[in-house]
C-alpha positions as CSV (number, residue, x, y, z in Angstrom):
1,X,158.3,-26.7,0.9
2,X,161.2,-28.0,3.1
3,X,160.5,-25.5,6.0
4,X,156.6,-26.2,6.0
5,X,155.3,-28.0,9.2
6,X,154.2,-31.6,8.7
7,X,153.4,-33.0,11.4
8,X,152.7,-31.4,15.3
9,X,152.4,-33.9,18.0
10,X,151.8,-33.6,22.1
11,X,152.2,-36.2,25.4
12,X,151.8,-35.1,29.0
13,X,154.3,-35.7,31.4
14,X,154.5,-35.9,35.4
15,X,158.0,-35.0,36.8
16,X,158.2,-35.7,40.5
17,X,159.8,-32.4,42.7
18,X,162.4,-32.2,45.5
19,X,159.8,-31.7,48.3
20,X,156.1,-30.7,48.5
21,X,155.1,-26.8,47.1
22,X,153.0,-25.0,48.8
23,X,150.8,-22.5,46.3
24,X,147.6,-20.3,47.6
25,X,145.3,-23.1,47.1
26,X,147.0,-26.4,46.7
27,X,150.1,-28.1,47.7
28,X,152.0,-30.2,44.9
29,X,153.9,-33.0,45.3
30,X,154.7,-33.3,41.2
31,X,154.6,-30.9,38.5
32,X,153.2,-31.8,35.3
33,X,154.2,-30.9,31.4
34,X,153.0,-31.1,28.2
35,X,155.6,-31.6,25.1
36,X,154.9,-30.5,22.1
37,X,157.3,-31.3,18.8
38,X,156.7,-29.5,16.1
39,X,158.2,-31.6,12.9
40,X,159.4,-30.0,10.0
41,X,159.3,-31.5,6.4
42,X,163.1,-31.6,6.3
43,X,163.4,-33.6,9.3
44,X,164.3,-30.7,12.1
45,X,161.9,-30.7,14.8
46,X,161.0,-27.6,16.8
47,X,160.0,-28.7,20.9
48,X,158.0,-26.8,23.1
49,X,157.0,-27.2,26.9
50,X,153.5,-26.1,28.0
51,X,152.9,-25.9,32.1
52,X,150.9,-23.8,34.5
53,X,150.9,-23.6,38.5
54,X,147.5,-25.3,38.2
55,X,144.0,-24.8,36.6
56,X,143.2,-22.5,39.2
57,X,145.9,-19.8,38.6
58,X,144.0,-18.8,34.7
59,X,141.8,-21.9,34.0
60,X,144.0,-23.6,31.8
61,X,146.1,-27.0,32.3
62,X,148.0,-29.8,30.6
63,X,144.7,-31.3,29.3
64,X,143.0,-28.3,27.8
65,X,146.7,-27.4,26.4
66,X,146.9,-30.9,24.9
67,X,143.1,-30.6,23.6
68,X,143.1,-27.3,22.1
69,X,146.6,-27.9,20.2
70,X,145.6,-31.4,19.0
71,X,142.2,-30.6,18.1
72,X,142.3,-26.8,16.9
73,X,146.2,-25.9,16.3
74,X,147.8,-28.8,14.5
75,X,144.9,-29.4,11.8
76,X,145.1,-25.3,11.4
77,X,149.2,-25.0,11.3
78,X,150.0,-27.7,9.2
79,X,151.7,-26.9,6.0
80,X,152.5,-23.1,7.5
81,X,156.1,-21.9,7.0
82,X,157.0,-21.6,10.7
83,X,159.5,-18.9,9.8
84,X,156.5,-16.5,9.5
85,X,156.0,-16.7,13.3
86,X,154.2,-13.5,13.9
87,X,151.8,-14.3,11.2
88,X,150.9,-18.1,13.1
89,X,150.3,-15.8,16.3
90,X,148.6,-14.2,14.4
91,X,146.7,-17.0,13.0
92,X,145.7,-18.6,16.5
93,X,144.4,-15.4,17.8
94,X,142.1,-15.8,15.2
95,X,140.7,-19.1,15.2
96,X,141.0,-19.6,19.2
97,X,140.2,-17.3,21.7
98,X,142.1,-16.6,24.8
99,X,144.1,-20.1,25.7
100,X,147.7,-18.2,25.8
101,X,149.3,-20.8,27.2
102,X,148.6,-23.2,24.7
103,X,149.8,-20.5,21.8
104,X,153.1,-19.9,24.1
105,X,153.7,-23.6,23.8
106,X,153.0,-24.0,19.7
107,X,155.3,-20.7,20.0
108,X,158.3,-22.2,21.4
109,X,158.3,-25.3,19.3
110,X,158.2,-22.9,16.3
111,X,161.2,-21.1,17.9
112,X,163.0,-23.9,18.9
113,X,162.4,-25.3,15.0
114,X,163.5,-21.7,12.9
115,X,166.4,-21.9,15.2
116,X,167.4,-24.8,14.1
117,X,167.5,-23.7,10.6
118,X,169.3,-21.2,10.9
119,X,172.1,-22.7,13.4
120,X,171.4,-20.0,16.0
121,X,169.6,-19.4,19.4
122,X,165.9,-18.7,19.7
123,X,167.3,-15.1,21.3
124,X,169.0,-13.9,18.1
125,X,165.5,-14.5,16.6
126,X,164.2,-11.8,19.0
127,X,166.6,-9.2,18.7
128,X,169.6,-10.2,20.1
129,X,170.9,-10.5,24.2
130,X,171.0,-7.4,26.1
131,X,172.9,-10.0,29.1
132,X,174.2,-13.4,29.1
133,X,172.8,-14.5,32.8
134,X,169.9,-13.7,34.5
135,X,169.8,-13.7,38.6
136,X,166.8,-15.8,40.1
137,X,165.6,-15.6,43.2
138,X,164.3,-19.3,44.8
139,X,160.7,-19.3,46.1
140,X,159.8,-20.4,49.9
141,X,157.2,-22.8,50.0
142,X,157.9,-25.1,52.4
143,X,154.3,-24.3,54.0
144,X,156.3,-23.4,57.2
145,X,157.5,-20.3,58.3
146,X,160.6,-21.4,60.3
147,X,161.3,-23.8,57.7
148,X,161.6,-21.1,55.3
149,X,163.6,-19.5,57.3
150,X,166.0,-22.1,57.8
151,X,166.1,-23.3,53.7
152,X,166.6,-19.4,52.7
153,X,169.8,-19.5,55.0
154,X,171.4,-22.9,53.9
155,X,170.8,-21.7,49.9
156,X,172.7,-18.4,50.9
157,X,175.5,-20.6,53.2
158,X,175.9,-23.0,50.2
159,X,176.2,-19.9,47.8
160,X,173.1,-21.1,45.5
161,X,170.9,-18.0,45.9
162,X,170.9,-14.7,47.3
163,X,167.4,-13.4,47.3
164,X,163.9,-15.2,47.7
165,X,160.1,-14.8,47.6
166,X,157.4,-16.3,49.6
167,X,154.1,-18.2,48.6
168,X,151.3,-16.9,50.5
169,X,147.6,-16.1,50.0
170,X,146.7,-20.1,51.7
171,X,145.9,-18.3,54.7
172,X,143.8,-14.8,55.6
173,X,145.1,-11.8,55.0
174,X,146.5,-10.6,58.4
175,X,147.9,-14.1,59.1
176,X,149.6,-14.2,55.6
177,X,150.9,-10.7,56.5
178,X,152.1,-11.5,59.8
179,X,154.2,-14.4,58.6
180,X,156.1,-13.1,55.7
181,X,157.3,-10.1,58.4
182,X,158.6,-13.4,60.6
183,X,160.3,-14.7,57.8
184,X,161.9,-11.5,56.4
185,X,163.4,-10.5,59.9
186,X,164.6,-14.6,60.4
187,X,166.4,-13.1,56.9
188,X,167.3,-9.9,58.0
189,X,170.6,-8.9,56.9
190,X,171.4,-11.5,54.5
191,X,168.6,-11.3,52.4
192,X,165.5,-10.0,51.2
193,X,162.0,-11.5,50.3
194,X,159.5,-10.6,48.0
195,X,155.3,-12.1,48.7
196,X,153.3,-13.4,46.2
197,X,149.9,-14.2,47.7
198,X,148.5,-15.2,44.5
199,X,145.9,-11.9,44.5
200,X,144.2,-13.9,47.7
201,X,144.4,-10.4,49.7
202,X,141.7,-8.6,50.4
203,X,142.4,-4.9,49.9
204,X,141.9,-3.1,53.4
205,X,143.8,-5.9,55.3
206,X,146.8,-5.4,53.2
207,X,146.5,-1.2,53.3
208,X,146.8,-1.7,56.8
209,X,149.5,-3.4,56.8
210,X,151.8,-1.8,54.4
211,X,153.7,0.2,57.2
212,X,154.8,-3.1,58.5
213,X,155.9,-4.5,55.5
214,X,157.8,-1.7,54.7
215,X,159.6,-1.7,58.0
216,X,160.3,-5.4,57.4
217,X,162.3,-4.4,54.4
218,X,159.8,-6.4,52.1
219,X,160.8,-6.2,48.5
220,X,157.4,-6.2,46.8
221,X,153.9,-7.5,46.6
222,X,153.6,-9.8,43.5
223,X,149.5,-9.4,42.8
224,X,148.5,-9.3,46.8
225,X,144.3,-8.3,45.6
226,X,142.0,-9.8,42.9
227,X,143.9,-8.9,39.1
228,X,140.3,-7.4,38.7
229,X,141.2,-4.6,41.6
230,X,143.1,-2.5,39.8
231,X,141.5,-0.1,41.9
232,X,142.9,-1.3,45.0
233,X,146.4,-2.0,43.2
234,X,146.3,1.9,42.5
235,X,146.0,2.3,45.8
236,X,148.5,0.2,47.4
237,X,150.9,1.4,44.6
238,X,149.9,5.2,45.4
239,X,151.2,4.4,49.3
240,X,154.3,4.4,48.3
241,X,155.4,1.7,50.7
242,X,156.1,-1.8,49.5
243,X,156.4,-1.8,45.6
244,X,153.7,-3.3,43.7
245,X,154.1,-6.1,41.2
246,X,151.4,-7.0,38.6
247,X,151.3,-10.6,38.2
248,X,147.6,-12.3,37.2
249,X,146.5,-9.2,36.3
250,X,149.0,-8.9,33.2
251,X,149.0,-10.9,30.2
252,X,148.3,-9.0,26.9
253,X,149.7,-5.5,26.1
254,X,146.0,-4.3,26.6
255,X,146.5,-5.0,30.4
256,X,150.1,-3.4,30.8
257,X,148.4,-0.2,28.8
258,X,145.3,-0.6,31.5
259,X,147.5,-0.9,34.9
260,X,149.9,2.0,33.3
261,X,146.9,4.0,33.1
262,X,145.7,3.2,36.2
263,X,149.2,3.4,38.2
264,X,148.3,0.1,39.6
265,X,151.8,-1.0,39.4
266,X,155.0,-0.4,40.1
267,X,156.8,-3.9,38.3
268,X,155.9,-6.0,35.9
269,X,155.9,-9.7,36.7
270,X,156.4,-11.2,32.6
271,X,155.3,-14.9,32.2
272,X,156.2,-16.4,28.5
273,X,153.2,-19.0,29.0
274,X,150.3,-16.1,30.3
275,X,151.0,-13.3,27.4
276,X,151.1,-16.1,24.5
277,X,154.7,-16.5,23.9
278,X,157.8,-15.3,24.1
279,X,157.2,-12.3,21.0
280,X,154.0,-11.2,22.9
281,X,156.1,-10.8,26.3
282,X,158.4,-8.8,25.3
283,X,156.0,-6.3,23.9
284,X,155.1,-6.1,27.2
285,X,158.4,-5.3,28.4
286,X,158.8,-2.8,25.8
287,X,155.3,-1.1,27.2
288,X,156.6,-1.0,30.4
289,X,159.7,0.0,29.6
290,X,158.1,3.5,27.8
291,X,156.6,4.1,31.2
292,X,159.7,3.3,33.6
293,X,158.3,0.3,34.7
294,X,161.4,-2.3,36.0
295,X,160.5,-6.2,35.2
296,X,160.5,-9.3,36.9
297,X,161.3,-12.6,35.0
298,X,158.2,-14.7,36.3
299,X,158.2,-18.7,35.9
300,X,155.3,-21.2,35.7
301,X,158.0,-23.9,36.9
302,X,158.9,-25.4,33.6
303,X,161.7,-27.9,33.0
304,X,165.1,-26.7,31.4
305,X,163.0,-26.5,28.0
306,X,160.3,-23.8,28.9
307,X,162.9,-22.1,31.7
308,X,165.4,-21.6,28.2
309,X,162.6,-20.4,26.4
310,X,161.9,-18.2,29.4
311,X,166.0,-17.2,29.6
312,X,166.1,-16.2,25.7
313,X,163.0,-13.8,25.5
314,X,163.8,-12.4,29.0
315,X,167.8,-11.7,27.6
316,X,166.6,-9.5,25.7
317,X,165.0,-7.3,27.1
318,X,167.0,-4.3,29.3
319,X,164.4,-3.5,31.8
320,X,164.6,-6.9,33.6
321,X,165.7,-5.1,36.8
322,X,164.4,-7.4,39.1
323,X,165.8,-10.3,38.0
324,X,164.0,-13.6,37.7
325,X,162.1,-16.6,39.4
326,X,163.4,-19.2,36.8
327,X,164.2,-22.1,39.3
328,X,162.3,-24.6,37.8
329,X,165.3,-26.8,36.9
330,X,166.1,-26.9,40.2
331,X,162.9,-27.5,42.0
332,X,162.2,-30.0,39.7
333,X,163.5,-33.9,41.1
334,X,164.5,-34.9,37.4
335,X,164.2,-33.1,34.1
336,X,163.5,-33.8,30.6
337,X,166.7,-32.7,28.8
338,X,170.4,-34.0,28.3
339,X,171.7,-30.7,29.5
340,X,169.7,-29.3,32.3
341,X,170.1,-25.8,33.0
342,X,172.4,-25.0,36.0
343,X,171.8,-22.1,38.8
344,X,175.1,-21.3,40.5
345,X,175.8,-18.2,42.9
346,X,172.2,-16.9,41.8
347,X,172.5,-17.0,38.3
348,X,171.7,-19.1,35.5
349,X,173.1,-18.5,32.0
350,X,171.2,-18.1,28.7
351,X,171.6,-21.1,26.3
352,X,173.9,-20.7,23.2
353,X,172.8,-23.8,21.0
354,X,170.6,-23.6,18.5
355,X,166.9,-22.8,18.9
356,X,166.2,-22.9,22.5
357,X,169.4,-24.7,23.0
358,X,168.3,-28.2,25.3
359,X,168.5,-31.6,23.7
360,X,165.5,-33.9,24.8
361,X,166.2,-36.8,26.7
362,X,163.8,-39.1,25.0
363,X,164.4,-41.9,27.5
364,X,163.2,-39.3,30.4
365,X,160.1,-38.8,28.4
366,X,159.4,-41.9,28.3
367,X,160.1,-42.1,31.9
368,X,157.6,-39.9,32.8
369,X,154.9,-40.1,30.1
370,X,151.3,-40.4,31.5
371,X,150.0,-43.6,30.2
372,X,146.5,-42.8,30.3
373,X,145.0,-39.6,30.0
C-alpha cells in the first residue's frame, strides 16, 4: 500500500540557546531534541520533534522518547496507513502506557506525512484555522530580577513582544512572590507579566499573598501548588484575585473534566507534547471551551518544527484567549529548519506549506546530532 509506513527512524539533537534559562530546578545552557521521520512507502516522509523542559517537569526526556519509539512504536506502526491517525493514537494507548510525549512526537510525523499527501497544512487536517497568527508572550528567565526587567523593556522598545511571564518556583515561596511584584512594577505601564513557578508553591504562602499580586496587576498563576493540589488550586481560584492557570496538572481530557469539576482553574495552559498530540489537545480545548474556560498556547521550547505543530493545532481552536508562549524559535541560538519561524510585533504566523509546513535543514542536523548516546 503506497501510504503504509515503512520505515520510522529517530536521532537526538543538542541546539545551543541565546543565553542561560533559568527553570524551577535547573538552569540550561542548551536545549535538546529528538527527530523523528516517519517514511512513507511512496517516498514522502512525515517529521516530528519530541522535547520537554527536562526529566523533572513529567519524567520523560529525549532518551526515554528515543527508547520507547525505537523499541515499542516503530516495530508496532510499521505497515499502518498513517491516514488513520486517530486509530494509531489509538493503537499506542494501547500497547504503551502514559509516555505522551513520545505519542505527540509519532503524532506529528504522521501529520506532517498525511499532509503531504494531500498538498495541504497539518491545520486543515484538524478542522480548519479559526486565525492566521497567534500572539506570544517571551518568558523571563534571566535568573535576575533587574535583568528581567531591563530584557522585558528592550523586547517592547524594539517592538518584538508586548507581554511576558516569569520563571519562578527556584526559590521559596514568599521570596518567589516578592520578586515577580518587583518585576511587574519595573513593567508597570507597559506591560504585564504572568508566573509560572512550576507548582513549587506551597499553598498557604501563595493565599497570603494573592492581595499583592493582584495589586501588582499580575496576570495569572500558571500551576503555582503541586498538580496534585487541586484542592488548593480550588482555593486560590475561589479568591478571585490573580487568575489561575492549570499547567502540570493538565494533560488528558480526564484532568480538564477533574479541575472543571473541582473549579481549580480559571485557564487552561495546552501543551501538544503533555496531552499526546496535537488531536488530544484540542479535545482539551473543546472541554474547556464547554465550561468558559479561556486557553493559553503553552510551549516545551521546541524548534520551528514542534512550535508549527504547536501553531496549527492551537489555530484552530477559538478559545485561545490568552495567546501563546511559542518562542522557542527565538530562544533557540540556531534551528533545525530552512525556514525558521519568525516572531515580529508579538506575533508569529501559522505555516501554509504542506504538513507542518518547515523544510529540514539536514546539514543542521547533522550539525547538531549527539554522536554518542
Amino acid at each position: 500500500m503506497e501510504h503504509s509506513i515503512r520505515k520510522i527512524s529517530t536521532i537526538i539533537v543538542d541546539v545551543p540557546i541565546k543565553r542561560p534559562h533559568q527553570f524551577a530546578t535547573e538552569i540550561v545552557s542548551t536545549k535538546s531534541m529528538l527527530l523523528v521521520n516517519v517514511e512513507l512507502a511512496n517516498g514522502l516522509v512525515g517529521v516530528g520533534e519530541g522535547t520537554t523542559p527536562g526529566i523533572w517537569w513529567n519524567g520523560e526526556s529525549v532518551e526515554t522518547m528515543k527508547v520507547v519509539i525505537d523499541q515499542y512504536f516503530s516495530p508496532l506502526l510499521e505497515g499502518k496507513d498513517p491516514r488513520y491517525t486517530e486509530q494509531i493514537l489509538e493503537l499506542m494507548d494501547i500497547h504503551v502506557r502514559a509516555n505522551p510525549f513520545a505519542k505527540a512526537t509519532v503524532e506529528m510525523a504522521l501529520y506532517d506525512a498525511v499532509g503531504k499527501v494531500y498538498e495541504v497544512p497539518a491545520y486543515q487536517l484538524l478542522g480548519g484555522l479559526y486565525q492566521e497568527s497567534i500572539e506570544v508572550k517571551w518568558a523571563l528567565a534571566t535568573g535576575d530580577a533587574n535583568g528581567d526587567i531591563e530584557e522585558g523593556k528592550e523586547l517592547i522598545e524594539n517592538n518584538r513582544y508586548k507581554d511576558f511571564k516569569i520563571k519562578a518556583g527556584k526559590y521559596k515561596t514568599a521570596e518567589d512572590a516578592e520578586r515577580a511584584i518587583q518585576i511587574a512594577n519595573g513593567l508597570r505601564g507597559i506591560s504585564s507579566i504572568g508566573i509560572d513557578p512550576n507548582g513549587r508553591w506551597d499553598r498557604l504562602t501563595a493565599i497570603r499573598y494573592m492581595d499583592r499580586l493582584n495589586d501588582a496587576d499580575i496576570d495569572f498563576l500558571e500551576q503555582p501548588l503541586s498538580p496534585l493540589d487541586i484542592e488548593g488550586a480550588s482555593e486560590l481560584s475561589a479568591m478571585r484575585k490573580v487568575p489561575v492557570m492549570a499547567d502540570e496538572g493538565l494533560a488528558t481530557v480526564q484532568d480538564a473534566m477533574r479541575l472543571i469539576s473541582a473549579k481549580a482553574a480559571d485557564i487552561f495552559s495546552l501543551k501538544i507534547h503533555k496531552s499526546g498530540g496535537m488531536r488530544n489537545t484540542i479535545k482539551i480545548a473543546a472541554i474547556a471551551e464547554a465550561a468558559g474556560i479561556p486557553c493559553f498556547g503553552g510551549t516545551s521550547l521546541e524548534s520551528s518544527i514542534g512550535t508549527s505543530a504547536c501553531l496549527h493545532a492551537y489555530g484552530t481552536i477559538r478559545n485561545l484567549q490568552y495567546g501563546s508562549e511559542l518562542f522557542g524559535p527565538q530562544w533557540l541560538a540556531d534551528d533545525l529548519v530552512k525556514n525558521p519561524l519568525v516572531c515580529a510585533e508579538g506575533k508569529v504566523q501559522v505555516p501554509t506549506g504542506p504538513g507542518l509546513g518547515v523544510e529540514l535543514d539536514e546539514e543542521k542536523v547533522e550539525k547538531y546530532r549527539r554522536k554518542s548516546e
